[in-house]
Structure formats: C-alpha cells, structure tokens
PLY file of the C-alpha trace (Angstrom):
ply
format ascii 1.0
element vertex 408
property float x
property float y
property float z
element edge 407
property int vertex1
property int vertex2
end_header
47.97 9.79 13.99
49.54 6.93 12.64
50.18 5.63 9.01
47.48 2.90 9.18
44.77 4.52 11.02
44.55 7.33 8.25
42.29 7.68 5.16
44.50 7.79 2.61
43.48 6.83 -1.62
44.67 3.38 -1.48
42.47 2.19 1.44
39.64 3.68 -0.68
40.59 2.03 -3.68
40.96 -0.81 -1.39
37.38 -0.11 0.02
35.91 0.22 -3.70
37.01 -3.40 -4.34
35.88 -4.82 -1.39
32.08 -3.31 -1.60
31.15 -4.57 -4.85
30.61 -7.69 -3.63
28.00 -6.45 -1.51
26.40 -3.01 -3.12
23.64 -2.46 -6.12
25.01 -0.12 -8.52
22.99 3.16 -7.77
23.60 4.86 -11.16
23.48 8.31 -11.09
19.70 9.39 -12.12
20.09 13.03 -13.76
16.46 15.01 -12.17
15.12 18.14 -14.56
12.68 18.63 -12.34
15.43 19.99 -9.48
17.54 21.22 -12.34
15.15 23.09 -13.31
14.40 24.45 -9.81
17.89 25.63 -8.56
19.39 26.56 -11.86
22.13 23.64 -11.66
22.51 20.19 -13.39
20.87 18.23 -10.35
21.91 14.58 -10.82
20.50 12.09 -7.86
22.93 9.65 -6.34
20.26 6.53 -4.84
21.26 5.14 -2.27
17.78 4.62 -1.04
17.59 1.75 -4.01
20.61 0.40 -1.92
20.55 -3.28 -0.21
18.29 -2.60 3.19
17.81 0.50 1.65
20.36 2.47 2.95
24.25 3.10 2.01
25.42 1.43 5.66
26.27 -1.69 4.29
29.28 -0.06 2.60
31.04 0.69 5.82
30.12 -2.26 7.59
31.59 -4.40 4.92
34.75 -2.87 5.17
35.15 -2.94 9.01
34.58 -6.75 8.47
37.45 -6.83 5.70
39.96 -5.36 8.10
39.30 -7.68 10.97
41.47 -10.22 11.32
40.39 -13.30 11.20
40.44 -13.74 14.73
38.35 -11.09 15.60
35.98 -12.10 12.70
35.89 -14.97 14.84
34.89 -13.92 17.69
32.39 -11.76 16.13
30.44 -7.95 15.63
28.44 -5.92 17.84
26.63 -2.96 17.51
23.80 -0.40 18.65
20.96 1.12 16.08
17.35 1.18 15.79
17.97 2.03 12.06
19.59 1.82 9.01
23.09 0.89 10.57
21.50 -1.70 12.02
20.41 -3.76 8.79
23.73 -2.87 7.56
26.11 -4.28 10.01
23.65 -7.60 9.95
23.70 -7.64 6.19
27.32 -7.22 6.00
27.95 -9.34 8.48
25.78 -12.66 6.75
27.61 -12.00 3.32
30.88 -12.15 5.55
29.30 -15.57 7.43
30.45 -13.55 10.56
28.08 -13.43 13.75
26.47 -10.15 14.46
24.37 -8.95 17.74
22.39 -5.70 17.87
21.65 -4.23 20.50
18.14 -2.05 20.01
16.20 -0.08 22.36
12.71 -1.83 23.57
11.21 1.33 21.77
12.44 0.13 18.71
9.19 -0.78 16.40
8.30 -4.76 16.10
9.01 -4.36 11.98
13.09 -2.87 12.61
13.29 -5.84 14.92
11.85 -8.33 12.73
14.23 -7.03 9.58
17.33 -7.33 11.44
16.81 -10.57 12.48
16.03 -12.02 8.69
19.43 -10.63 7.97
20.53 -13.13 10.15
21.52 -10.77 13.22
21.36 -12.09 16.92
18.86 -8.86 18.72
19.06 -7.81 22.02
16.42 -5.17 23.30
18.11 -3.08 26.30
17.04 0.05 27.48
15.04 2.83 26.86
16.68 5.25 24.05
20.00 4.82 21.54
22.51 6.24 24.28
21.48 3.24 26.95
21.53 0.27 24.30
25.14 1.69 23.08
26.64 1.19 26.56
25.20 -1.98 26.82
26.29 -3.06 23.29
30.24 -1.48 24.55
29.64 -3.71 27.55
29.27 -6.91 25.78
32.15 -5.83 23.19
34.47 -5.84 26.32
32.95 -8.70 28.00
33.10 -11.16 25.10
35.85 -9.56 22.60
33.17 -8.86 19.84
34.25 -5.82 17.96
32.37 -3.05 17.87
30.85 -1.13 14.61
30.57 2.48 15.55
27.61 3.77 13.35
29.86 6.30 12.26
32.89 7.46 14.47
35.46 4.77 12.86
38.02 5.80 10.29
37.42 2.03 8.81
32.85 2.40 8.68
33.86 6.25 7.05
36.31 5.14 4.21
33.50 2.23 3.34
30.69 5.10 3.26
33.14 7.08 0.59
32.85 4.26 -1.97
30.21 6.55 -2.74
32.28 9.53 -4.02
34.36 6.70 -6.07
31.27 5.78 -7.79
30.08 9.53 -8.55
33.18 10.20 -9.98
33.50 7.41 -12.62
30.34 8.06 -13.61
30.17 12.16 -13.16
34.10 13.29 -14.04
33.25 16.68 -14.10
31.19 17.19 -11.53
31.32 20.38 -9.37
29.11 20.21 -6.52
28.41 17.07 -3.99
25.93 17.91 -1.21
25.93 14.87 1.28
23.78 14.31 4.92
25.27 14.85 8.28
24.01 13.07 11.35
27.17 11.95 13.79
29.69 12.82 10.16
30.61 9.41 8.57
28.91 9.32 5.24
30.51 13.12 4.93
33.90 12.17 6.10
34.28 9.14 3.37
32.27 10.98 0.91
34.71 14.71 1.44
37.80 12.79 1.72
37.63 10.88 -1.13
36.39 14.03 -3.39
38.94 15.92 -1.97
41.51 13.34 -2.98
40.43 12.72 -6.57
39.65 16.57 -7.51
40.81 19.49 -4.93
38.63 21.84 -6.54
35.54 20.33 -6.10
32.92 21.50 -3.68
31.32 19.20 -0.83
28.36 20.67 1.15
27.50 19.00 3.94
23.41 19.49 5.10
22.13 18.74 8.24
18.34 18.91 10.03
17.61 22.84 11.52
16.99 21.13 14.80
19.83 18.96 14.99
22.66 20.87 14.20
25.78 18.97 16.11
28.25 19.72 12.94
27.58 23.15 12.21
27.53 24.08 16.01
30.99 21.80 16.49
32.51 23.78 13.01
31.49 26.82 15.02
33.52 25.86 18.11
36.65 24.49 16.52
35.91 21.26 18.51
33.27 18.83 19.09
30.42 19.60 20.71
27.08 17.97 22.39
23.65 19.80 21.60
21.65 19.80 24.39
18.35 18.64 22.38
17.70 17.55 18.79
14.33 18.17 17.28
13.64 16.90 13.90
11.56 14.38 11.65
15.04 13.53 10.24
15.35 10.63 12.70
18.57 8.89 11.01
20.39 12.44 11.33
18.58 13.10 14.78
22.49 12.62 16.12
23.94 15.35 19.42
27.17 14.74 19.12
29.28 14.16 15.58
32.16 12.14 15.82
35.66 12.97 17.43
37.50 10.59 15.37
36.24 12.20 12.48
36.13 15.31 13.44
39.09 16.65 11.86
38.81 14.66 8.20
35.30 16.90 8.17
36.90 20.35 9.17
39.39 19.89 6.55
37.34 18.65 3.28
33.65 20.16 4.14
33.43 23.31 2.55
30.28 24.21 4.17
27.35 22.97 6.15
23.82 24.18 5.43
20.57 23.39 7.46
16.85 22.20 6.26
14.19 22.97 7.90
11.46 19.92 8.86
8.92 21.56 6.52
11.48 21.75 3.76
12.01 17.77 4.11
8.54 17.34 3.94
7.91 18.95 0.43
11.03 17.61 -0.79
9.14 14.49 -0.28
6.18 15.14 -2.03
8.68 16.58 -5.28
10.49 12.94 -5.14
7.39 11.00 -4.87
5.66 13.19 -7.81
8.33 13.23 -10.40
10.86 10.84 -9.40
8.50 7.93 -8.03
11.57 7.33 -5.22
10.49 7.00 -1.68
13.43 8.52 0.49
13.68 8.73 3.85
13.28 12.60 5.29
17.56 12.05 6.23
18.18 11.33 2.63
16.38 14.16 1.57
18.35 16.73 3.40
20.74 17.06 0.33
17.72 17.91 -1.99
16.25 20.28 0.22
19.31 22.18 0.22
19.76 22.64 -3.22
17.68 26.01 -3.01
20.01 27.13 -0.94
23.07 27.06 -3.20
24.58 30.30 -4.47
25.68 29.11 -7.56
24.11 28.05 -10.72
24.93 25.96 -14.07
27.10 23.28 -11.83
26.66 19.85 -11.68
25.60 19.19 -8.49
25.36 15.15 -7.05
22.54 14.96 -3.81
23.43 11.96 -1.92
20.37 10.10 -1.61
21.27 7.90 1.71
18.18 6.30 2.45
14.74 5.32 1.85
13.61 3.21 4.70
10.24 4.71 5.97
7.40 3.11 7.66
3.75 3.89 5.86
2.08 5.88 8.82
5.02 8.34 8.87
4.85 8.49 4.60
1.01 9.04 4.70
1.50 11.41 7.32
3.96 13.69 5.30
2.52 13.34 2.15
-0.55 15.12 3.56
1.60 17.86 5.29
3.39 18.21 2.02
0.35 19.01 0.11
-1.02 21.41 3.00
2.34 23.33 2.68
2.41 22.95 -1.17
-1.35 24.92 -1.13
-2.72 21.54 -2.49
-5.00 20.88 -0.03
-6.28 24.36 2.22
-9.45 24.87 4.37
-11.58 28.32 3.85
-14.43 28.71 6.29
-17.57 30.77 5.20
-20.35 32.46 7.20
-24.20 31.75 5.06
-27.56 32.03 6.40
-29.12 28.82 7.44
-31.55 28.85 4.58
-32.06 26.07 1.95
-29.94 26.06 -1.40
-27.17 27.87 0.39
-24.48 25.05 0.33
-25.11 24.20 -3.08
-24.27 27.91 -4.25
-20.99 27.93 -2.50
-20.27 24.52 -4.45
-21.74 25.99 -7.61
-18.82 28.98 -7.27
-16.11 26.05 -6.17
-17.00 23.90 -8.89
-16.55 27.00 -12.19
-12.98 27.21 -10.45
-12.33 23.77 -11.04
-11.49 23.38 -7.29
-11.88 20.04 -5.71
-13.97 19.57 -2.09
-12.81 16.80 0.21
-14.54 17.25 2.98
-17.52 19.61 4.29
-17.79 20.58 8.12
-21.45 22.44 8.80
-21.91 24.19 12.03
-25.33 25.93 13.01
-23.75 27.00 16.31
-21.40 29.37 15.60
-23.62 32.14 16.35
-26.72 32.55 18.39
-28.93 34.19 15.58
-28.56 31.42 13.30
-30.85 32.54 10.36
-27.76 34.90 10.45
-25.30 32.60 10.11
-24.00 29.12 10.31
-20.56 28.34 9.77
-19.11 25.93 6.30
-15.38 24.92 6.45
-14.16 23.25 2.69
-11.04 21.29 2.63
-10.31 21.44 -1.34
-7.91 20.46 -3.64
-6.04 22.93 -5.25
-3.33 22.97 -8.12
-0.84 24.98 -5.75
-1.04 28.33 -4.64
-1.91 30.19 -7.78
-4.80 28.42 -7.99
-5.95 28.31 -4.38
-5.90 32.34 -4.99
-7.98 32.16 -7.49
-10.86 30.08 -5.72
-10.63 32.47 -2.73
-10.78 35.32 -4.79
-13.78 34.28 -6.80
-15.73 33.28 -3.39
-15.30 36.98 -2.07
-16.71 38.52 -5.71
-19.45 36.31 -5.08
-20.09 37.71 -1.64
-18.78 35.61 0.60
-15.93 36.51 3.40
-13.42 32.93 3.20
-11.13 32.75 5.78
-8.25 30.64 5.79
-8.41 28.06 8.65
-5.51 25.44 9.74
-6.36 22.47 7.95
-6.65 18.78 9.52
-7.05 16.16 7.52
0 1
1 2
2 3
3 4
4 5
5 6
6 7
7 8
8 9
9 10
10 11
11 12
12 13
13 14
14 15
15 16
16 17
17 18
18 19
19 20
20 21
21 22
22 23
23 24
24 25
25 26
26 27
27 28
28 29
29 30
30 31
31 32
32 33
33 34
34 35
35 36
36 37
37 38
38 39
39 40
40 41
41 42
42 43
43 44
44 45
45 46
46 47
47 48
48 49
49 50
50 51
51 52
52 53
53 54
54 55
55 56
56 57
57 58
58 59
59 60
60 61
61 62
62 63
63 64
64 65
65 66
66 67
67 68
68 69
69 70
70 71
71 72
72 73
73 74
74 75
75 76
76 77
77 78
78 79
79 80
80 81
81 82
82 83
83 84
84 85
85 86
86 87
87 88
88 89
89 90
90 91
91 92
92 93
93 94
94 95
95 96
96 97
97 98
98 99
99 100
100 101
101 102
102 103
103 104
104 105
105 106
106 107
107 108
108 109
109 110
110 111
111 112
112 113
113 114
114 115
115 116
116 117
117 118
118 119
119 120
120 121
121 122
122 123
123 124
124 125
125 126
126 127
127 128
128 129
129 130
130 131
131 132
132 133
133 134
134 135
135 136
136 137
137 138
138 139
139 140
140 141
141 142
142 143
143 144
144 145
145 146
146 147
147 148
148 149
149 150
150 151
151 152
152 153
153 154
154 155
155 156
156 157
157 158
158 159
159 160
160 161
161 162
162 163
163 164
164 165
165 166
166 167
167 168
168 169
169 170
170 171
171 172
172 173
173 174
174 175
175 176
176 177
177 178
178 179
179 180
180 181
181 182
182 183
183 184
184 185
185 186
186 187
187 188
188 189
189 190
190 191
191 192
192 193
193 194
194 195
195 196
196 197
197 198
198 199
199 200
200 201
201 202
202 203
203 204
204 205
205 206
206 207
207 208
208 209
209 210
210 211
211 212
212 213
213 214
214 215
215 216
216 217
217 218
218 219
219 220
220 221
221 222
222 223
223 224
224 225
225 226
226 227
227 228
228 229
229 230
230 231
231 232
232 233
233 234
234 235
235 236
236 237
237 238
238 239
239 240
240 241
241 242
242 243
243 244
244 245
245 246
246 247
247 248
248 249
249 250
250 251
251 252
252 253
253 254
254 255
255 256
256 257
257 258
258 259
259 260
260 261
261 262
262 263
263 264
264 265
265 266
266 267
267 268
268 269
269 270
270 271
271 272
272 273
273 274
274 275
275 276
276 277
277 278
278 279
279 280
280 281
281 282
282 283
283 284
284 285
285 286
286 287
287 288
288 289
289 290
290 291
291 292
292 293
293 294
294 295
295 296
296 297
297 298
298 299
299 300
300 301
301 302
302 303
303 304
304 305
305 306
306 307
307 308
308 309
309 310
310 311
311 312
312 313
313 314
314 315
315 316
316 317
317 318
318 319
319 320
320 321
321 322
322 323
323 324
324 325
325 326
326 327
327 328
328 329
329 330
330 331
331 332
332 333
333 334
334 335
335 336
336 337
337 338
338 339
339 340
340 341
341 342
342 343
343 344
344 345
345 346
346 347
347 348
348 349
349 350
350 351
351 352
352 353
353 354
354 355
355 356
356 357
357 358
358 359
359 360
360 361
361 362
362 363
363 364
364 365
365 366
366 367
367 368
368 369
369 370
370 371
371 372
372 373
373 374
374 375
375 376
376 377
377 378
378 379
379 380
380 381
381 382
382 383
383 384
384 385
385 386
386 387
387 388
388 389
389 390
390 391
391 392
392 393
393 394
394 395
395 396
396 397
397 398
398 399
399 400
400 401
401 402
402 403
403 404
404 405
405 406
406 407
C-alpha cells in the first residue's frame, strides 16, 4: 500500500481541520441513567444532533478536500437512500461542488425531497441499493464524476474518525469506545485514530444480530458476503463490509458484539425517556451493547451516529418498546355474562393502580355463555414488577388472567 493512500495521524489532524468548517460540536453528554445500568461511566457521543443528522458529512467533506480541483470540477456522485446521502449533498453545497445521487425508486418521497434542498441533483434508478450503485459507477465512468463510496474509501473513513479526535480532547482518559458497524467506515476512522492517540484503549465495534457482515468476515480472515440481512437497523442493514478497509478494522477493533432488534428497540424507549434524544435504531447499536461489556468502572464513549427516523417507524417502536419493557401487557379473563361483572374486574385493576387502555368483550368464546364470556385488558403498567402484582391480585380475587400477545 502506498505512502499516500494510508491513514496515518497527520491526514487526521489534517481531516480535524478541514471538518470544522462543516460539523456542530457534539459535546460529549455524560448519561447516569446507562452508567448506572452497566456499572461504567457511560458518556454519549451525539452525532444524531449532527448537520442532516448523521456523522456522514465528516467523510464527505474530506473526500471533497482531497480532490483536486479538477475533479471538483467535474463533480461527485454517489448511491444512498440514507444518511450518506444528505451528507455527500451537504458537503458537497458547503464545497459549491455539484453532487448527483443516485436513489432507488423505493426510496420514500421525504429522503428524496431532503436531498434535493441540500442542493443535490437526484436520480431514481432501480429497484434496491445494489442496482442504483451500478448505475451511480456507470455515470462516474461515463462523465468523470468521482465517486463517494458510503464507506469503502480510505479518504470518507479518516473524515468519519474526526470523531475519535473530538472524544479525546474532550474525554483524555477514556477507556472504552463502542462504535456501529454497517459496511466498517465510521469503525475504521474511529479505531484508527484511537489506536493512534492511546494503544491501550479499547474499541468495540457492534453490529445488528441479523446483519452480521464484520463479525462473520473477522471470522474468516477475509471479507465476506452474507447471504441475507434481517434487521430494523436499516443504516447498518450492509452484506458485505468493505475490502479497502478491511484490514485497518482487523488490526484496531478489539472486538465486535451483536444487538439484537428487540434490544434496539428498548434502547429507544431508555433514550427517549431520560435523554429526550431521538436516535436512529443504527445509532443505538453502541448503547445496546453496553450490557454486554465485561468490565465495569471504565469510561466508556457510545457513538451516537444518527438520528434520522421517520414518525411511523418511531411510533411503531415506541409501542414495541413498552410491550417488551412490561409497560403495556394484555391479560384475558373468563366471567359469567351477568351484569356488574366488568366493573369488578376494573374495581380489582383500579386498587393496583394499573391503567386500562383498551377493553375487548367477547360473548362467543364459549357456547354456554352464562358460563363464560371472554375480557382481554391492555393496561399500563410501571414495568414488570408491577405488571406481577396486578396479575397476582386478579387470581386472589378469583379470576384465571392469562397473558395474551398484545396489539395495540
């Protein structure tokens, strides 16, 4: 590899410079609620407060500052229905360079619309990511626009590590970073640069359960292509990690741990509660892993990298959040179909100061119904100590409460 084309401290440095003309300062925001949870000092880097809400603008900026001015010229081209997207387009209007974005037709009217206020030329082509890419490397060669790899370029990587730069001057002793892994280019910059300032310190990289290219390709020894990915984490949702990379994350990655979707999803409910931060469920892979960390009293940086989220999908896992949380559960009950009946059940609810949110009554769940008609109660519960309680006081009052899936 030769001289130029590696990361080395000065192109950082170079990087840091460069980005500051471009980034909000996402100060470190020290969290006792996850402190308090995994037995570390849990300090939350933001990049989800970032401009377009995501840390992509750092790399794209710095591709553009290594252009030369002929190829500025000429102009950028990339492929992303997401956060690199708004990035490279940002980027690219602070740089008064032209950029075109290719998108898939899939991509939702509102990504579209944002892209193009950031002063971004769109083109809609093809179905998924993998067809608009080849179209976008088409037009690179056809035209001479350069192309902004969302995150296999050495260049895009070292701009994503400002981030470890930043930690540093403001966290000196820190011990732990965890960062997010989707194709390996905010975890190349970020690793790298850690590595370089302090060899002792650990990075954990954390990717989805169901889209584990980095893990699988650490595994192997060599880059590998999963066959499906399978996770609400859509900006990490990634089959193949980078080959350019590759190596810079084998060497400074310590270790790679995997979330769960349903961990994502109460990890959103805990940010939303006591940090009043939306972040998207791919920045919030490096907070769901921080129950998974062996060690305790570290200071311990979660990489925050995004926070763009359209409502339906946030309404949609705050609910499933507060199912899994036992903050919302569904009990069904068998009573005779006999007046006052319903209003005893509530009666027993109410003294446990549980909440009802919705009432289903069914009189044909059995034939004999002066035997029995069926009640489900959605309720609201303080968490699962709580929902105990109200089940256990329902069967001292006579009643058999089954737990049912609940469907709000």
């Amino acid at each position: 590899m030769s001289e130029e084309k590696k990361m080395t401290l000065e192109k950082f440095e170079e990087a840091c410079d460069a980005v500051k003309k471009v980034t909000l300062e996402t100060k470190l925001i020290y969290s006792d609620y996850f402190s308090e949870m995994s037995g570390n000092k849990v300090y939350l880097k933001p990049e989800n407060m970032q401009r377009t809400g995501a840390y992509k603008v750092r790399g794209a900026y710095y591709k553009i500052t290594t252009m030369s001015p002929e190829d500025r010229e000429k102009g950028l081209i990339t492929a992303s229905a997401g956060n690199h997207a708004q990035g490279v387009a940002y980027a690219a209007k602070c740089y008064h360079v032209k950029a075109t974005i290719v998108m898939p037709n899939t991509t939702p009217l509102i990504k579209v619309n944002r892209t193009k206020a950031l002063g971004a030329e769109v083109i809609l082509h093809g179905d998924v990511y993998d067809e608009a890419c080849e179209y976008a490397l088409k037009l690179a060669e056809e035209k001479g626009y350069t192309f902004v790899h969302p995150f296999d370029d050495l260049d895009v990587a070292t701009g994503q590590g400002t981030i470890a730069m930043e930690i540093f001057k403001e966290l000196p002793t820190v011990d732990y970073i965890l960062v997010p892994i989707g194709g390996g280019g905010l975890a190349t910059g970020v690793s790298t640069l850690a590595k370089l300032l302090n060899p002792k310190i650990t990075v954990v990289g954390v990717e989805p359960a169901g889209a584990n290219c980095m893990q699988e390709s650490f595994k192997a020894g060599h880059v590998v292509t999963l066959p499906t990915v399978n996770t609400i984490a859509d900006g990490t949702a990634v089959k193949t990690p980078g080959e350019k990379i590759f190596p810079y994350i084998r060497k400074n990655i310590d270790e790679i741990i995997t979330v769960p979707d349903e961990d994502l999803v109460v990890s959103f409910l805990d940010m939303v509660e006591n940090h009043k931060m939306v972040v998207e469920n791919s920045g919030l892979l490096s907070v769901a892993a921080l129950k998974q960390l062996k060690c305790r009293n570290k200071k311990v940086v979660s990489v925050l990298s995004g926070g763009n989220m359209d409502v339906i999908t946030m309404s949609s896992v705050v609910q499933q959040g507060l199912i899994l949380r036992d903050r919302i559960f569904t009990v069904s009950v068998l009573l005779p179909d006999k007046p006052g009946q319903l209003a005893a059940v509530a009666d027993v609810i109410a003294k446990q100061n549980g909440n009802v949110i919705k009432l289903e009554h069914n009189q044909f769940v059995s034939i004999n119904r002066s035997a029995a008609v069926e009640l489900r109660i959605t309720l609201e519960a303080f968490g699962s100590d709580h929902k105990k309680q109200i089940i256990d006081t329902l069967e001292k009052n006579g009643y058999q409460p089954k737990i049912v899936r609940t469907q709000i």
